[in-house]
N, C-alpha and C positions, 0 to 999 in steps of 0.2 A: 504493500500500500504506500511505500514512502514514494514510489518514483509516479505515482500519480500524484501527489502535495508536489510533489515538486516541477511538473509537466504542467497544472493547473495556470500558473500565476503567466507562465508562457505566451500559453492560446489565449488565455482572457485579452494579452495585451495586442495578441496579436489579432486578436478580435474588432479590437476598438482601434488598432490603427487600421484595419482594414475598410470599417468603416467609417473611418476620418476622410479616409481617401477617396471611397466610392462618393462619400456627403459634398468635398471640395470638386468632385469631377461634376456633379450631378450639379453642381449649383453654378458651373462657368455657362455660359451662357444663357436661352431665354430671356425672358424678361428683365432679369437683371440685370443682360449684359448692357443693353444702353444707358442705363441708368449709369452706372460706374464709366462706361467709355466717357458717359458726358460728363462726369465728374471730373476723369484724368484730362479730358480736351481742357474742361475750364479751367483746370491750376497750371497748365502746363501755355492757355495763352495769357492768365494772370502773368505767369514767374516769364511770358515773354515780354510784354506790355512795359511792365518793371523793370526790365532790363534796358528795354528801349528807349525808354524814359530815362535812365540814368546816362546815357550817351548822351 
């Protein structure tokens, strides 16, 4: 019985990164994904704007 306590703590983790990863795959794109694109478009023409203004 010892080498299942010890197998246990393994698979659990490897359980929940497994589905870490399947949760981050599943959530790239769809609906969200424009939300966030327009997110990174807007800080990325703010930090251009800013830039340009400092010149």
């Amino acid at each position: 019985m010892d080498y299942v306590s010890a197998l246990v703590p393994p698979v659990v983790m490897a359980a929940f990164f497994i589905a870490l990863v399947v949760t981050i795959v599943k959530s790239q794109g769809g609906a969200n994904k424009a939300k966030e694109d327009a997110a990174v478009d807007a800080v990325i023409a703010r930090a251009e704007a800013a830039r340009q203004h400092q010149k």
